[in-house]
C-alpha positions in Angstrom: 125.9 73.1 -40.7 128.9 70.8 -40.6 128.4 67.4 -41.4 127.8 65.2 -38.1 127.2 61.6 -38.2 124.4 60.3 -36.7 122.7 57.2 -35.9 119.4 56.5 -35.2 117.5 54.4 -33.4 113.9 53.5 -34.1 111.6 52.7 -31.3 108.2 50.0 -31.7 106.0 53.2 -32.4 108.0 53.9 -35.7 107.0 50.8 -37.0 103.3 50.1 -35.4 101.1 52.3 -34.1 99.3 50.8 -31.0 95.9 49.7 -31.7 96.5 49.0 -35.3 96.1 46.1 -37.2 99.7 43.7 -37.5 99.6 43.0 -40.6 102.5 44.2 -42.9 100.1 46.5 -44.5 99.4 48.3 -41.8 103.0 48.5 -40.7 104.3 49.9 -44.0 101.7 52.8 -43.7 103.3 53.8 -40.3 107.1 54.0 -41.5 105.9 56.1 -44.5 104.8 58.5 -42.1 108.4 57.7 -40.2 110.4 58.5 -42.6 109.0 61.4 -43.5 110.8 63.2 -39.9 114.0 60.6 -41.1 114.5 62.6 -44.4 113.8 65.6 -43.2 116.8 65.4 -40.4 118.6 63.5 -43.7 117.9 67.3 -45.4 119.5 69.0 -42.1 123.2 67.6 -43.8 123.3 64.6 -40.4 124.6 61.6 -42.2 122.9 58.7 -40.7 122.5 55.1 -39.9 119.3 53.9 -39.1 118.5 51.1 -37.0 115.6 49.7 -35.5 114.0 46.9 -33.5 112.2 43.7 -34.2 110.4 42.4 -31.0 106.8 42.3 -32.3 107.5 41.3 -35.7 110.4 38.2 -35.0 107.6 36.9 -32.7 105.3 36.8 -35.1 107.3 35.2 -37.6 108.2 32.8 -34.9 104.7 32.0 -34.1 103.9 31.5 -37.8 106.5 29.1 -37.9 105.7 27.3 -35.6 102.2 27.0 -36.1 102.4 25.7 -39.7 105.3 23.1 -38.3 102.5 20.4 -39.6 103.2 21.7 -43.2 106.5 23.0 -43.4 109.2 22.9 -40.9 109.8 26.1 -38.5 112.8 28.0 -38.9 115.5 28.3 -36.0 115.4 32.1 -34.1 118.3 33.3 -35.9 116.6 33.1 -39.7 113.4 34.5 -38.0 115.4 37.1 -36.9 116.9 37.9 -40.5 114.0 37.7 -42.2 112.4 40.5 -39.5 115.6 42.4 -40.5 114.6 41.5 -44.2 111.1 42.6 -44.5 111.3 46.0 -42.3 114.2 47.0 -43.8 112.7 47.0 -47.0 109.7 48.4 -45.9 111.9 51.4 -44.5 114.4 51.7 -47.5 111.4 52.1 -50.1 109.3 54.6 -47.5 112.7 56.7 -47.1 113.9 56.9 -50.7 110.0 58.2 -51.6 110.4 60.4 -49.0 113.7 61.8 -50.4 112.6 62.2 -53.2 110.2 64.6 -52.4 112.6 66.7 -50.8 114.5 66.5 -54.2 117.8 64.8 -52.2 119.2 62.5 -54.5 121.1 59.4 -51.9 120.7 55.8 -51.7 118.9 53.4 -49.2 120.1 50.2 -48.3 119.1 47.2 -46.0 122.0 45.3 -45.0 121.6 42.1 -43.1 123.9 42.6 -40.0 125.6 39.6 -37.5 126.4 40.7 -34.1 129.2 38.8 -32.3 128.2 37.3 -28.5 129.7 35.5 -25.8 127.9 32.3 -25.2 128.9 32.5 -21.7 126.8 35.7 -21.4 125.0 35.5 -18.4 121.8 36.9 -20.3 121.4 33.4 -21.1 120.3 32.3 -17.9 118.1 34.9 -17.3 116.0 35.8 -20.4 114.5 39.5 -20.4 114.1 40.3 -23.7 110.2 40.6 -24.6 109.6 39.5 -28.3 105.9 39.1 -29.9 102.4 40.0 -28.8 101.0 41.1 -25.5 98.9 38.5 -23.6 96.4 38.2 -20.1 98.1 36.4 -17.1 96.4 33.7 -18.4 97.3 33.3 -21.3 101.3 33.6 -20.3 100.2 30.7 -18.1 99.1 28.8 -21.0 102.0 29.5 -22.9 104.5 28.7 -20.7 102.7 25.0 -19.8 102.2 24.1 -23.2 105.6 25.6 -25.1 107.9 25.9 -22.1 108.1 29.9 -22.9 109.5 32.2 -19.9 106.9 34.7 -19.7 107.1 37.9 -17.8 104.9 41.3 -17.1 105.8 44.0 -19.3 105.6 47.5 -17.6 102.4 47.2 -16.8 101.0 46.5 -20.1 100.4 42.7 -20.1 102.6 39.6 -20.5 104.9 39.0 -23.1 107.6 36.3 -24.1 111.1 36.9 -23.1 114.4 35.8 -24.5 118.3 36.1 -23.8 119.2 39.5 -25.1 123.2 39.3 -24.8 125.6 41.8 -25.2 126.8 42.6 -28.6 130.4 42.1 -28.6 131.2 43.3 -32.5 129.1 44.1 -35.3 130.0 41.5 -38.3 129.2 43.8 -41.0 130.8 46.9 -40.0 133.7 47.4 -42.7 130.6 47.0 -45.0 128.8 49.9 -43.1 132.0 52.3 -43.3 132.4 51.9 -46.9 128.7 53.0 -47.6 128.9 55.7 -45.0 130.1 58.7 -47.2 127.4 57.8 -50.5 124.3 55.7 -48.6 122.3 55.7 -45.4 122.1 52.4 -44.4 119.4 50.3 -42.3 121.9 48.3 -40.1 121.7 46.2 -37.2 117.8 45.6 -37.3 116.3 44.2 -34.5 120.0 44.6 -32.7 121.1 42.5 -35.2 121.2 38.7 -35.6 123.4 37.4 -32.3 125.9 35.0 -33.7 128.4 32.9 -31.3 132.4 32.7 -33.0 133.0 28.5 -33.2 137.2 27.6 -32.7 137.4 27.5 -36.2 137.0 31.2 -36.5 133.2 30.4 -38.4 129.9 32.2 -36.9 126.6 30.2 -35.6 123.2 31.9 -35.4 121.7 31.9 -31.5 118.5 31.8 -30.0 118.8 35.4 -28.2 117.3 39.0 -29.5 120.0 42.0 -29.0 118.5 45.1 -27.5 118.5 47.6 -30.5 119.6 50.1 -28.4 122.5 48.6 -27.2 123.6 47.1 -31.0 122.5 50.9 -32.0 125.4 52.0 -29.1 127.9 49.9 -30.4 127.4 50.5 -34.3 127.8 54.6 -33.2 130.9 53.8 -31.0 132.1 51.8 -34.1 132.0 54.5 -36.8 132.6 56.8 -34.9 129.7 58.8 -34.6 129.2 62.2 -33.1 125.1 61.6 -31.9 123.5 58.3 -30.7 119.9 59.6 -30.8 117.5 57.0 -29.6 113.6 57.6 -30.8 110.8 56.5 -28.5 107.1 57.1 -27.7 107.9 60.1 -25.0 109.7 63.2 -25.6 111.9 63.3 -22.6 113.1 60.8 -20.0 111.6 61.2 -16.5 111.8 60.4 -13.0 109.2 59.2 -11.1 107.6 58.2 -14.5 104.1 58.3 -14.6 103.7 59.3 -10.9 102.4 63.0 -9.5 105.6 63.7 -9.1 107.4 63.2 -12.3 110.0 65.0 -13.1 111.1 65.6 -16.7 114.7 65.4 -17.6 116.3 67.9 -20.1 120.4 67.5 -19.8 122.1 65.0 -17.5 125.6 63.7 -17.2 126.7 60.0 -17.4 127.1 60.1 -13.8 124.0 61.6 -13.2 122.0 58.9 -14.9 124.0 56.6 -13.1 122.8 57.6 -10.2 119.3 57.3 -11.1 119.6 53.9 -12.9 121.0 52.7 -9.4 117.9 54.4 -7.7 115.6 52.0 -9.8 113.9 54.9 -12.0 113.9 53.4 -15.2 111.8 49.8 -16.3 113.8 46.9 -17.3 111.5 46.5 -20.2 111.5 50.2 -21.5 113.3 52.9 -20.3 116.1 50.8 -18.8 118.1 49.8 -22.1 117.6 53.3 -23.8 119.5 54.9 -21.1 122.0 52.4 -20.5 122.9 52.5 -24.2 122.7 56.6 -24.4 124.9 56.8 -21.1 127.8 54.1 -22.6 128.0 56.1 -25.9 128.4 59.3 -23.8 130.8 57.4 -21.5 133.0 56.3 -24.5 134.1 60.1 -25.2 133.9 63.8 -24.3 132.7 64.7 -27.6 129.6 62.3 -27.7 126.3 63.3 -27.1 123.4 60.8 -26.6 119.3 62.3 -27.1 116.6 60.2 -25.9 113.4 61.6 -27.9 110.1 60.8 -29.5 110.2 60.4 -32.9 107.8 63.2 -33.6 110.6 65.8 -31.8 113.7 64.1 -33.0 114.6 67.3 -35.2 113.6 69.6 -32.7 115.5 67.7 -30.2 119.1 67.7 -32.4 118.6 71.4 -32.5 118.6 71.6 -28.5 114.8 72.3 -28.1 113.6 69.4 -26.6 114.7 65.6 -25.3 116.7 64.0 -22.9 120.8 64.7 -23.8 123.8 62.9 -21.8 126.8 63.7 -22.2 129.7 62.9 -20.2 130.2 66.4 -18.4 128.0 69.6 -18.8 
């Protein structure tokens, strides 16, 4: 095939498996098993970018901070945030390159720690949405937000979870970087939507308390490069209507003003669905030639061959 950049973006089941342990252990075991489908579509001739989220594990680290504050002092959200970036991107870069070579394919993996530029005047700010950490009971949120002042929120049904601003990302910092590895290296860029940064009037960069939606950061990295597929992994194969319901309705190939439509008829959860689509339709938006698939990770080489997934393009 002709060579077609890609990027990819890794949903929480890539990383941890629900109902498994979260230890790092445990989490390391699941992206060997992820990048195995990552090298094969590597082996199709795609050249890729890989990015992925961070909301259970900057949490976590945040948590851990913060509970051994008595012994050593907890680190700000932004360093939380790189070290997530850190620790799964190595986690992934070691899994892949095994997994390479296996297939005998012969190309560098690197993690690079990536800024993402916000406005601070991003309304996010004033209403946090982004869920980050562990899942909790109702009364445990309750706890949490009278003790630590946390904005806690039901997430799709599944319990309550901690939410954060999740601004915009307005440029990614590291992007020359990015295009000059493209042609020899796959990159793991923008983890965890990257680590949001605020530009001070003396042109330097300040780390923020916010976590960027993955899929949105994914967006803009593929806009940026240039790429021809923003293909956004997740735990179901296809997006649907009426999700979950006895009348659901699968969807194989919509147009940006199709899913338009359907984002405006409240189809798609704020915590889940919502931001995958918004980033896949904004990709598709940005020109004809763009094609966005919404996938599982289990289908995502079936689904770049047209026999499965969600596509949006801008027209049929």
């Amino acid at each position: 095939m002709e060579f077609c950049k890609l990027v990819i973006a890794l949903g929480g089941n890539a990383l941890q498996e629900p109902g498994t342990k979260a230890t790092a252990e445990a989490q390391l075991e699941v992206i060997k098993k992820t990048c195995e489908y990552i090298a094969d579509i590597s082996c199709k001739g795609y050249e890729l970018v890989i990015v992925h989220g961070n909301g259970p594990q900057v949490g976590r680290i945040l948590l851990a901070s913060e509970a051994a504050n008595s012994v050593t002092p907890s680190m700000p959200f932004d360093v939380c945030s790189a070290m997530s970036q850190g620790y799964i991107g190595y986690h992934i870069q070691q899994s892949l390159r095994k997994a390479l070579d296996k297939r005998k394919k012969k190309v560098p993996v690197v993690t690079l720690i990536t800024q993402a530029v916000v406005d601070k005047n991003d309304p996010a700010f004033k209403n946090p949405t982004k869920p980050i950490g562990t899942f909790y009971s109702k009364e445990e949120a309750e706890k949490l937000k009278k003790e630590k002042g946390y904005v806690m929120k039901e997430d799709s049904g599944r319990g309550w979870r901690r939410v954060v601003a999740s601004p915009v990302p307005k440029r990614i910092v590291e992007l020359p970087a990015i295009k000059v590895l493209w042609d020899s290296t796959i990159c793991v860029a923008a983890g965890g939507g990257s680590i949001p940064v605020a530009q001070k009037e003396d042109g330097s960069l300040e780390g923020v308390a916010a976590v960027i939606d993955k899929d949105l950061a994914a967006e803009r990295l593929a806009e940026d490069v240039n790429a021809d597929i923003l293909m956004i992994l997740t735990e179901v194969e296809k997006v649907s209507l009426n999700f979950k319901k006895a009348n659901q309705i699968d969807l194989n190939h919509i147009t940006v003003a199709e899913a338009e439509k359907y984002i405006e008829e409240g189809h798609f959860a704020q915590g889940s669905m919502l931001p995958k689509v918004e980033a896949a339709l904004m990709f598709a938006k940005a020109n004809s030639r763009h094609k966005s698939i919404i996938t599982s990770l289990y289908k995502g080489e079936d689904a770049l061959e047209g026999k499965t997934g969600t596509v949006i393009t801008l027209d049929r």
